[in-house]
N, C-alpha and C positions, 0 to 999 in steps of 0.2 A: 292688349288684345281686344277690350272689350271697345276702343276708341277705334281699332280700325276697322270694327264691325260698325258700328256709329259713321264712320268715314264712307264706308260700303252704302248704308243705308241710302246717306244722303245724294249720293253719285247715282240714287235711280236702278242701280243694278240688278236690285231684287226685282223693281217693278220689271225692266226689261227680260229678265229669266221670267216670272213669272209669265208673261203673256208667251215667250217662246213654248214654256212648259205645255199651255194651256194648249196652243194651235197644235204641237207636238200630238198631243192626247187625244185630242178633237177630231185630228185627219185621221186616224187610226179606226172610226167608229164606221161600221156598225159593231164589229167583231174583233177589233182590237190585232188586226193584220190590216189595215188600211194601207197606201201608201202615202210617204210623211218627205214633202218638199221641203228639203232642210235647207236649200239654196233661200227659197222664200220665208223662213223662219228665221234664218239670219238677217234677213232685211227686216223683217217684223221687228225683232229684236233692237236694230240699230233705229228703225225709226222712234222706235217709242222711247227709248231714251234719250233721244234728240227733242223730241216734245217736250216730254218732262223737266228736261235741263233748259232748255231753251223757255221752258214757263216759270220755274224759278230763276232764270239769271234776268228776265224783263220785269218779275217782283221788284227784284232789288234795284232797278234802276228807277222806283217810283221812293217821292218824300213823302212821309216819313217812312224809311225801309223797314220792311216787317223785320220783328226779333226774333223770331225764333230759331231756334239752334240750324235748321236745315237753310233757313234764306242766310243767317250769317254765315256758313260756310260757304255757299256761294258765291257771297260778297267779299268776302277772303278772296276768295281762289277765281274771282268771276274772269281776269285777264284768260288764263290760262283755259279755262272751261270755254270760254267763248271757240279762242282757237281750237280746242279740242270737237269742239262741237260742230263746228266747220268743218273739220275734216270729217267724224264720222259721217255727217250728212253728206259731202261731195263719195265717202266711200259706199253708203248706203245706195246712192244713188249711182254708182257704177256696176255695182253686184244687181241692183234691179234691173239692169239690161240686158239680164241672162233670164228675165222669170217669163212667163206665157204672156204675148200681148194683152189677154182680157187681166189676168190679173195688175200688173204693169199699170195699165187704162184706170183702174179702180182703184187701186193705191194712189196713184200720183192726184187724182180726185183728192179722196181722202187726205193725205198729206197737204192739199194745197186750203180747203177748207179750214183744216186745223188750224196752219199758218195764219190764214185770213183774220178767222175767228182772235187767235193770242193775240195779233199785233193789234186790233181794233179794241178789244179790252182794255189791254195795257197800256191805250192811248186816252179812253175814257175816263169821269171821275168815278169816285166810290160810289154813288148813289144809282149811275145807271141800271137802267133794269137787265140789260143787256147779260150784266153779270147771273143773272137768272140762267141764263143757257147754258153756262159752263159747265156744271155737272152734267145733266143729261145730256147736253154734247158731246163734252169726254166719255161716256159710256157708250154711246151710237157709236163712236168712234173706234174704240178699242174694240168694242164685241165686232162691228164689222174688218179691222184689220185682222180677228184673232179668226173668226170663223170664215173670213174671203179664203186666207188660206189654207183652213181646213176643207173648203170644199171644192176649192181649186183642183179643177181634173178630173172631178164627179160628171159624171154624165147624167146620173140622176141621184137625186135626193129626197132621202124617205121623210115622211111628217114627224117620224120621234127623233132626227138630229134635226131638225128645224127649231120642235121645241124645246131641243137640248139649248140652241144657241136663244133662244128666247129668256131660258131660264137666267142663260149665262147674263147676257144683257141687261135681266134685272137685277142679279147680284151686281154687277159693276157697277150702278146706279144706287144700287143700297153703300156699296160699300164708300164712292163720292159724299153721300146724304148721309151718312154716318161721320164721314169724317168733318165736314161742312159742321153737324151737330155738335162736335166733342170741341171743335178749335170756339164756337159760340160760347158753350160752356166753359173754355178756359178762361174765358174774354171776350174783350173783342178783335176778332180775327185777323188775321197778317191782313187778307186783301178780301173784298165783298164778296161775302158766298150765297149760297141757297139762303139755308139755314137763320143767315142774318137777316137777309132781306121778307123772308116771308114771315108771315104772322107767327106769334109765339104756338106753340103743337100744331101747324100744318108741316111741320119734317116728321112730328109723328107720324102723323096722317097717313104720308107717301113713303114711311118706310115701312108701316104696317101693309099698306097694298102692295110693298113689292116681297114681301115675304108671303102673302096670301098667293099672289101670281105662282110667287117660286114651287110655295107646295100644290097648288092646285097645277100645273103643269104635271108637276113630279108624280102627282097619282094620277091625272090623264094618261102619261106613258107607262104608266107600272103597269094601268090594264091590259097592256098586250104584249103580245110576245117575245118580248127583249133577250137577245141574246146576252151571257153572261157577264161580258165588256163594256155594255149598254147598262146594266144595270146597277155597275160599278162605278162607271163615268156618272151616270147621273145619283148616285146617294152621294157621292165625293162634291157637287155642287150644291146637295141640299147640305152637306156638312159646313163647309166655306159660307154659307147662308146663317147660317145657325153658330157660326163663329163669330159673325157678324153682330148678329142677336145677344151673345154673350156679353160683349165689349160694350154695350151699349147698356146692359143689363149691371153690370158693375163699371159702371163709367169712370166714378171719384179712382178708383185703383187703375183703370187704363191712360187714365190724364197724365198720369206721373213719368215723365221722363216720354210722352209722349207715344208711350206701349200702344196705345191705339193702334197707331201708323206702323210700328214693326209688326204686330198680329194682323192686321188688317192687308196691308200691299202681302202680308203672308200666305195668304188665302191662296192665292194664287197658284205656290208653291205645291199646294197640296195634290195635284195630278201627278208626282213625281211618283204617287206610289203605283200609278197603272202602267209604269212600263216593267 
């Protein structure tokens, strides 16, 4: 059981549930009766696991191939993942031609950046600084695919989900910068991250400002008048924050078998209790 929760893992699925989770929760806001594009959710969905799989199957294609349990299963299984991945992308990209032309327009941006952005990485050595961007890039990215479509069909948009999705965006970037940190302290890392390339405690540095962000947003909007759904949605993103904080706080015990990365892409998970 517990291998083909391991198997789950590695296939990206949690990551992909989680961001659906999240735009799910998100479109719902102010009052938690929003209305929720599930046609667009399922493309969120399909993209972001086409990312992620398609960023570990261009790992393993580099020498020496990282070791870790997630890029070796890859490297197993990368014949079949490759096709598989082709097809979700050509399907993802058929069900997109049902969603609103702005969003459509803003996605296919976004996805074509991402693309851009992997395949030039993956072409460069370990040393480029290039690899600098890949966190905070992954996080612009994800927070704008998760809240495009949370606010897709909004005619207007108030300032406390704006700095709901601000908050969001700097958890996503904490939770990259966390993980960047823990693969440094296992070693040295499958492929060039943050964490390796910059000075020894400037990932402190920037994981402490985005936990400052997170809470000073969180009490900016607690001053006013938040309806009950608002107020839930956002402690549930200072909680995933502060999960974050934990994991990092006892590090030596989240190394082991890699628990970082299941708590961590877990976070995600946790808006399942606002429905």
């Amino acid at each position: 059981m517990l291998k083909r929760l391991q198997e789950l893992h590695w296939l990206n699925l949690d990551v992909a549930a989680g961001a659906g989770l999240c735009a799910a929760a998100a479109s719902r806001l102010p009052d938690g009766a929003g209305p929720v594009n599930r046609m667009a959710i399922v493309v969120l969905m399909l993209t972001v696991w086409v990312i992620y799989t398609a960023d570990r199957l261009l790992d393993v294609r580099k020498k020496p191939v990282p070791s870790t349990p997630r890029h070796r299963f890859h490297l197993a299984n990368a014949g079949w993942l490759w096709k598989l991945t082709a097809g979700v992308a050509a399907l993802a990209g058929g069900l997109a031609l049902t969603l609103p032309a702005g969003l459509l327009r803003s996605g296919g941006i976004l996805a074509g950046i991402v693309a851009a952005y992997l395949l030039l990485v993956n072409r460069l050595g370990p040393k480029s600084k290039l690899h600098l961007f890949k966190e905070p890039l992954t996080a612009l990215v994800y927070t704008a695919g998760v809240w495009g479509v949370a606010f897709s069909g909004k005619e207007a948009i108030a300032w406390e989900e704006k700095a709901q999705a601000g908050i969001f965006l700097l958890i996503a970037f904490q939770n990259l910068l966390l993980f960047s940190w823990m693969e440094t302290r296992a070693g040295k890392p499958p492929v060039p991250n943050l964490s390796s390339i910059l000075r020894e405690g400037f990932s402190d540095v920037l994981f402490g400002l985005c936990l400052a962000g997170i809470i000073g947003l969180f009490l900016a909007i607690s001053f006013t008048e938040l309806v009950p759904y608002q107020r839930r949605f956002a402690f549930t993103q200072v909680l995933m924050s502060l999960v974050l904080v934990e994991i990092r706080r006892d590090y030596r015990f989240y190394l082991k078998n890699e628990r970082y990365r299941w708590v961590g892409d877990g976070i995600f998970l946790l808006p399942f209790w606002l429905f």
